[in-house]
N, C-alpha and C positions, 0 to 999 in steps of 0.2 A: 739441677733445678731445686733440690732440696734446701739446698745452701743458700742459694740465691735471696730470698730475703734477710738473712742476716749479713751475707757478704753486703747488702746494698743498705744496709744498715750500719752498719763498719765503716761505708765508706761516706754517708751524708753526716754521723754525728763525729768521726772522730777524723780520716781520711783528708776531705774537704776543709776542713775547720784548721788541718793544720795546717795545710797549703795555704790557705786564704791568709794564716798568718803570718807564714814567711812571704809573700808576697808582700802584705802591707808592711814589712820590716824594711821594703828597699823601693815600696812605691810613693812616687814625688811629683802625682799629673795637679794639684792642687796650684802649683807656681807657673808651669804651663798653659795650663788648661785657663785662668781666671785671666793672663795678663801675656796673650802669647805675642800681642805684637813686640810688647815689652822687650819679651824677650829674645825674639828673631832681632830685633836693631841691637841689642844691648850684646850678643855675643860676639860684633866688633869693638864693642870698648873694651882698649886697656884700663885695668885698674890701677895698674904698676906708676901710671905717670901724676897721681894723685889729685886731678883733673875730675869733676863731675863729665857725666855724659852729655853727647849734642844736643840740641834742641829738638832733634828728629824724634832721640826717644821720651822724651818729654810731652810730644805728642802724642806719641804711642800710649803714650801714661796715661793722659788726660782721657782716651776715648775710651781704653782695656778698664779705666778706673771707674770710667763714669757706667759702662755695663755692669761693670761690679757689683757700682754702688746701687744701683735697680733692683738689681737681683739678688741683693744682701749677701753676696758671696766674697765682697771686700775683707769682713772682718773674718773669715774663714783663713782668707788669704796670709792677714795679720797673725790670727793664732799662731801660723804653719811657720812663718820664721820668724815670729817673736821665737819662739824654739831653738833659735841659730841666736839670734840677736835682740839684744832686749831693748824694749819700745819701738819696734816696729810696730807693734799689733796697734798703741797708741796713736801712730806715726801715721798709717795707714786708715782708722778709725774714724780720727779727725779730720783728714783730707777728705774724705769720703760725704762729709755732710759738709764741708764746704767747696764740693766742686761747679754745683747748683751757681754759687756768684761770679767764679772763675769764667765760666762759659757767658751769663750778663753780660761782661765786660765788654762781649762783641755783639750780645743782642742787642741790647740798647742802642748803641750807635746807629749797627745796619736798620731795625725798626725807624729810625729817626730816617736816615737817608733814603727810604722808599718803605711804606705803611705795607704793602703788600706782603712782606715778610712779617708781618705781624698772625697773618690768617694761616690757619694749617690748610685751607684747600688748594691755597696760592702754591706751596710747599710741596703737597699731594703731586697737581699736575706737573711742576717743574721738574720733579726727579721722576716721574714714572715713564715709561717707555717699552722698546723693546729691546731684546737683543741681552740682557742683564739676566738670564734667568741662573748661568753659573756662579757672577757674582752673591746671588739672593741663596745659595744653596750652599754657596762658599760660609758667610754670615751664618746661617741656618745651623751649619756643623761647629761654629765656633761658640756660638749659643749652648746647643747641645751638650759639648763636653764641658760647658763653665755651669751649666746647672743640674749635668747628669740626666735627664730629659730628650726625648725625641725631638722635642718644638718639630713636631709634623703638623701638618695642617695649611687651610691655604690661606695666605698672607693674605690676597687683593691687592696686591703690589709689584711690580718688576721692574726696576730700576732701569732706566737707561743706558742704554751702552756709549751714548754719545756724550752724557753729562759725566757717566765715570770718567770717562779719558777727560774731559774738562775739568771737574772737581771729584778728585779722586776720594778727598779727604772728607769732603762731604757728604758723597755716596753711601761711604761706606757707615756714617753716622748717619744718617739718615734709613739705610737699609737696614740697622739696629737697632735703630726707633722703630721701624714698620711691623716686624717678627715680632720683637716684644709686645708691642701694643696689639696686633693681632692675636698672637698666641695663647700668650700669658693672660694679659687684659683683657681678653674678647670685645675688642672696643673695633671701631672702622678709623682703619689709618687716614683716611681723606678727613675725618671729623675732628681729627687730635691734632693741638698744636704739638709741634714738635721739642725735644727736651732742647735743652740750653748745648747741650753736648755738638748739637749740629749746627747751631751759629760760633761756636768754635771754631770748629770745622771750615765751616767757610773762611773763618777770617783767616784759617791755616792756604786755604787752596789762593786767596788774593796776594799772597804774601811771595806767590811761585810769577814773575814774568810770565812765564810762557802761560800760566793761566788766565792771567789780565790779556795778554793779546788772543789766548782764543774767546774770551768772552767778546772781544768786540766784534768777529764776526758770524758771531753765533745766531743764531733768528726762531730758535723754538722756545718752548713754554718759558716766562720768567727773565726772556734775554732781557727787556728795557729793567728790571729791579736788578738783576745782574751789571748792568752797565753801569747804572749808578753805584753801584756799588765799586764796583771797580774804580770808576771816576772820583770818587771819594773816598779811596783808601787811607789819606791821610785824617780820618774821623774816629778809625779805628786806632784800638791800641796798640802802638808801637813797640811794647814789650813783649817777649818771646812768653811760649808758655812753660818755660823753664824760669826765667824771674816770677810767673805768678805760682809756682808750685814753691818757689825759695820766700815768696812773700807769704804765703800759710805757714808752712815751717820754712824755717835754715836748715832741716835736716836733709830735705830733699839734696840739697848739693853737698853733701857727707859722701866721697869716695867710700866710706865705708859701707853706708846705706845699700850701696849700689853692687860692691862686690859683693855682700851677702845674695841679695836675690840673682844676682849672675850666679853664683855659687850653685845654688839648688835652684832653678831653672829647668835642670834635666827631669825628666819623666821617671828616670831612677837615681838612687841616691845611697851612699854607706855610711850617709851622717848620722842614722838610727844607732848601726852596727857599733862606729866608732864613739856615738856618746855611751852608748850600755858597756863602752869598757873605758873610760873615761878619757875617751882622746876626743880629738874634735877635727871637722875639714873647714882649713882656711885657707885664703887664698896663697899663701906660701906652700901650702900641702898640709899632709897629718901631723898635728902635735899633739903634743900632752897637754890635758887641762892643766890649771891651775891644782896647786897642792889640796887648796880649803874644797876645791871643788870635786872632786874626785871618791865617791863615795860606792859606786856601784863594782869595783873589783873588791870592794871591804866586803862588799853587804855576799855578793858570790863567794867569797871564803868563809865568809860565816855561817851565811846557810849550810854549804858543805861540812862544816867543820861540826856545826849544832844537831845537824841530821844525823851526823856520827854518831854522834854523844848520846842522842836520842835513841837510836836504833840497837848501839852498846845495849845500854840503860833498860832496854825492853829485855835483853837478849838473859841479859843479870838478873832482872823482877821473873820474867814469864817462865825460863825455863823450871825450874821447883814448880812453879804453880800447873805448869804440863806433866809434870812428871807427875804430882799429887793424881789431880784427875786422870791420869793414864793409867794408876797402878792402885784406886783404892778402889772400894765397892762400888757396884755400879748404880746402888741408891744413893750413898754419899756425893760420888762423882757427878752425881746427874742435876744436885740440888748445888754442889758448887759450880758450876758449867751454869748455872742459872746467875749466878752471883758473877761471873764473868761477858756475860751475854744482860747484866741490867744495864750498864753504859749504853747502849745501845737502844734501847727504850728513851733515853731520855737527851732533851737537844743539846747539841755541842756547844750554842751561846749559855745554857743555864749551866753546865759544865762548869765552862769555863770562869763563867761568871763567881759561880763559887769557889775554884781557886782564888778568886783575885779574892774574892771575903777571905780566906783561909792566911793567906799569902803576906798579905800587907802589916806592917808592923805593930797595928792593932788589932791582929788578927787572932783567929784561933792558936795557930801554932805555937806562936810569940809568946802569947798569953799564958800557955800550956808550959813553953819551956823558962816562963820567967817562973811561975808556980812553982816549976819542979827544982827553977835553982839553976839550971844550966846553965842562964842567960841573965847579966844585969840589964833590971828594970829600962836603963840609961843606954842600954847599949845591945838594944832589941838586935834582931838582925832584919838585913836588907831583903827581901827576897822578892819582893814585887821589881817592875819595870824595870827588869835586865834580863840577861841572859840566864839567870838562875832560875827565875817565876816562868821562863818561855821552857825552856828543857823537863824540869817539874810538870807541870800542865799538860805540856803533851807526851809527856810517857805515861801516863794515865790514861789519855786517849787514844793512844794509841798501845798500848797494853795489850787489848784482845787480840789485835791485830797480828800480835806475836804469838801468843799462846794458841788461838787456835788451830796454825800451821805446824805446831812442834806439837800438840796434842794429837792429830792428828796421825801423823806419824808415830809418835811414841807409842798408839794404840795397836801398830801393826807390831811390834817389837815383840817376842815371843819371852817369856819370863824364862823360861826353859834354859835361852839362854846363860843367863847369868847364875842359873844354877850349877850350870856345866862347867863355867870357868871355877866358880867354887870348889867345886867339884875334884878338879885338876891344879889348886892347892892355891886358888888368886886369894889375895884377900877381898872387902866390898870395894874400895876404892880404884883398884887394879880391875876387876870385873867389869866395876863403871866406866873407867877411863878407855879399857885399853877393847870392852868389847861392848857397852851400850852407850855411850856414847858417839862414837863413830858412825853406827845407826843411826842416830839423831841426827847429824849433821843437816843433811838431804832439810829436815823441819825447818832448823836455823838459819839455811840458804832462804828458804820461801819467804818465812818473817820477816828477815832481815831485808830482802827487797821490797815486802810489801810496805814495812813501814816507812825505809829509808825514803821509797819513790812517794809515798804522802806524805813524809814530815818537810819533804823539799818544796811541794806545794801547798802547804798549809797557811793559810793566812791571818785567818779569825783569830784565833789564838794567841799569837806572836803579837798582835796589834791591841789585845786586851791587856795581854799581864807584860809584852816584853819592854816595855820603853822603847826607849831610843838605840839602846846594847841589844836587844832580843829580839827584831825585826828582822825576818828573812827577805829577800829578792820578791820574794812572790808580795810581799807589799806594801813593795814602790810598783808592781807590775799594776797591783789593782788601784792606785792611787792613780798612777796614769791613765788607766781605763777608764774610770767612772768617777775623778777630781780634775787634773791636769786636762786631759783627752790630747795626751799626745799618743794617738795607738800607735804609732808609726813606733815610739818607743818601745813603749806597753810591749812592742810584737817582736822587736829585735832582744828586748832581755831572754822573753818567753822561748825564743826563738835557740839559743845563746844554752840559758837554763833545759832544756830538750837536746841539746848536742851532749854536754856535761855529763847529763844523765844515761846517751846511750853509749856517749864513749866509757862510764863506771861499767854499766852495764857488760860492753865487751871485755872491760877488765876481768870483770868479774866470771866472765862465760870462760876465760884465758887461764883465771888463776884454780877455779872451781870448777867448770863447769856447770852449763846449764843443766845438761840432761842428769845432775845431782839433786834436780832443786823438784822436793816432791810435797804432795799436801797429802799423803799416805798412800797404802797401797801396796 
């Protein structure tokens, strides 16, 4: 019980946070969830035979699109495989605000053929009934998952069970107007005319025979504006709703359009995993991106490679300045232990920030060493935005980081000894190497992970001084986060970057030893 609040602490800030992110590293309900009829019809089309899809799913499109587009969750859609394929999102966008005239194309007519389709009451009584309450709960849950939302609450509506099996196509538009309009809008479905999305619809269910012959002898709400309608199908438009999605864009009838969102359709997905190592899923299986495109196995060896260098770098600067404070007086040591411990006072952006003044070829240093002679005026040196200004800057801040795990330690280190080896004919170098140093080690283990594991996640820094050469993993990680918002990405680098580190980690337990790694004692 004692524990208990930090164990449960442990597990909401750090536990949970990671799960949640490998999760979003391989979760894909966004293609699902916004357009599922899409994609229940769409997993028997072959792509292989370079044929756009039936008109069936073309339907599917129109009505999954036109919820979309209500619910502004279309361009969400767009984002999600613009990420796979570029101009989707466009693709997707602009369909979206013209689906409104597509659906016309059938009001107007039927309006013309019988005025009663003009009134939403007319509309109300013909599809409501009984016997529908699974289909209205059906709707309900498809709703729910495209907005993330309960949509609980009560419609005033129940569709018919006798007009579904007549107009299937219409029902179920028509059930999608009622939810929304009730839910969302708090408006009375009997009062609202209905969206354009369900004179669509109709003109989809007149298009079926066996629809036309059961409206003739049907006799509940709407049968005489039904009749005529039916009677007059040659008023409507004769093109399918696959030429009017080809008549917005040509892209809709792109075999390519169409493998992509068949591609990622599924609920889970390795497209994250495989673009954070520069491969990609296409419909032939896994390849290799393109050469130019290919940047996120660079940017993983570098980070790797820089965090070395960094954590070297600390290992070279800190250990002298541990030893100083370990072995001089303890008013001295305590006033420079204060000079180690000011970085920390003061923020890491003004830090760094004065690197970058320091750094740059008009800077302090430059300056200093054209002064002294070292360096022609003409031929300053480079030290900003690369890998030199990114390694510099953070071994500075990360400095203390080193020294006071090896201070620490050095503190337990008895002097005694190295008088002894003296003693017994060492010289100081021999004394050092062969009996106080090895002591130390245990320090050097602590530092070296504590820095390694934050120069791998360091970001601020790298994006101030490093350019384009001195940019670690960690940000393109937050570029995705909070620029792109592709988290799905964002989560499989994170995700990738977090294996890396534990698989070091066990190297390091393998080659060292953990229980070596002390902060004194």
């Amino acid at each position: 019980m004692l524990i208990a609040p930090l164990l449960l602490f442990v597990v909401v800030t750090f536990v949970v946070p990671i799960l949640s992110m490998l999760f979003r590293s391989v979760e894909n309900d966004i293609v699902p969830d916004t357009i599922p009829g899409v994609v229940t019809e769409l997993s028997e089309w072959d792509g292989s035979t370079g044929v756009p899809p039936s008109e069936e799913v073309f339907r599917y499109l129109y009505l999954d699109l036109f919820k979309a587009s209500e619910a502004k969750q279309h361009t969400r859609l767009g984002t999600r495989l613009n990420y796979e394929k570029t101009g989707l999102s466009s693709l997707l966008r602009t369909t979206g605000r013209s689906l409104d005239d597509v659906g016309e194309e059938w009001q107007d007519p039927l309006e013309d053929i019988d005025a009663n389709f003009k009134d939403g009451a007319f509309w109300y009584k013909m599809m409501s009934g009984t016997d529908g309450e699974d289909l209205l709960e059906e709707r309900r849950d498809l709703w729910a998952a495209m907005v993330g939302e309960s949509m609980g609450g009560d419609v005033g509506f129940v569709p018919s069970e006798q007009v579904a099996q007549m107009l299937p196509w219409t029902t179920r538009a028509y059930t999608d107007f009622a939810i929304w309009t009730a839910i969302e809008e708090e408006d009375t479905v009997a009062e609202e005319d209905p969206w354009e999305s369900v004179y669509g619809a109709l003109g989809m269910d007149l298009t079926t025979p066996e629809t036309v012959t059961a409206i003739q002898s049907y006799t509940g709400p709407g049968a005489e504006a039904l009749k005529a309608a039916a009677a007059n199908v040659g008023q409507l438009p004769q093109t399918g709703f696959r030429e009017a999605f080809a008549a917005e864009n040509k892209d809709w009838l792109s075999p390519d359009v169409w493998a992509t969102i068949k591609l990622y359709s599924s609920s889970m997905t390795s497209g994250y995993f495989l673009n954070a190592v520069d491969m990609q899923l296409t419909p032939d299986g896994i390849e290799q991106k393109p050469e130019n495109q290919q940047i996120y196995t660079q940017l993983f060896m570098r980070t790797l490679v820089m965090a070395l260098i960094i954590t070297a770098s600390c290992v070279v600067l800190g250990y002298p300045v541990a030893w100083l404070l370990a072995n001089l007086p303890m008013r001295t040591a305590s006033i420079l232990m204060i000079l180690v411990l000011l970085p920390f006072w003061t923020s890491l952006l003004v830090r760094t920030s004065a690197w970058k003044v320091l750094l740059q070829q008009q800077g302090v240093i430059n300056e200093i060493l054209v002064w002294l002679g070292f360096v022609n005026d003409a031929d300053r040196l480079i030290l900003m935005n690369n890998a030199t200004g990114t390694i510099i800057a953070m071994t500075h801040i990360l400095l203390p980081f080193m020294i006071l795990p090896l201070y620490s330690v050095m503190k337990t280190i008895q002097p005694s000894y190295l008088r002894a080896a003296k003693s017994l004919g060492a010289t100081n170098w021999t004394a050092f190497w062969r009996v106080y140093f090895p002591q130390s080690v245990p320090g050097i283990g602590a530092g070296s992970i504590l820095v390694f594991i934050l120069a791998i996640g360091y970001y601020i820094t790298p994006e101030i001084v490093g350019g384009t050469s001195g940019v670690f993993i960690s940000n393109r990680i937050a570029y995705h986060i909070s620029s792109s918002l592709n988290w799905g990405l964002a989560a499989a680098l994170g995700s990738i970057l977090l294996v890396v580190v534990l698989g070091l980690y066990w190297c390091y337990d393998r080659i060292v030893g953990i229980d070596n790694v002390k902060l004194g004692g």
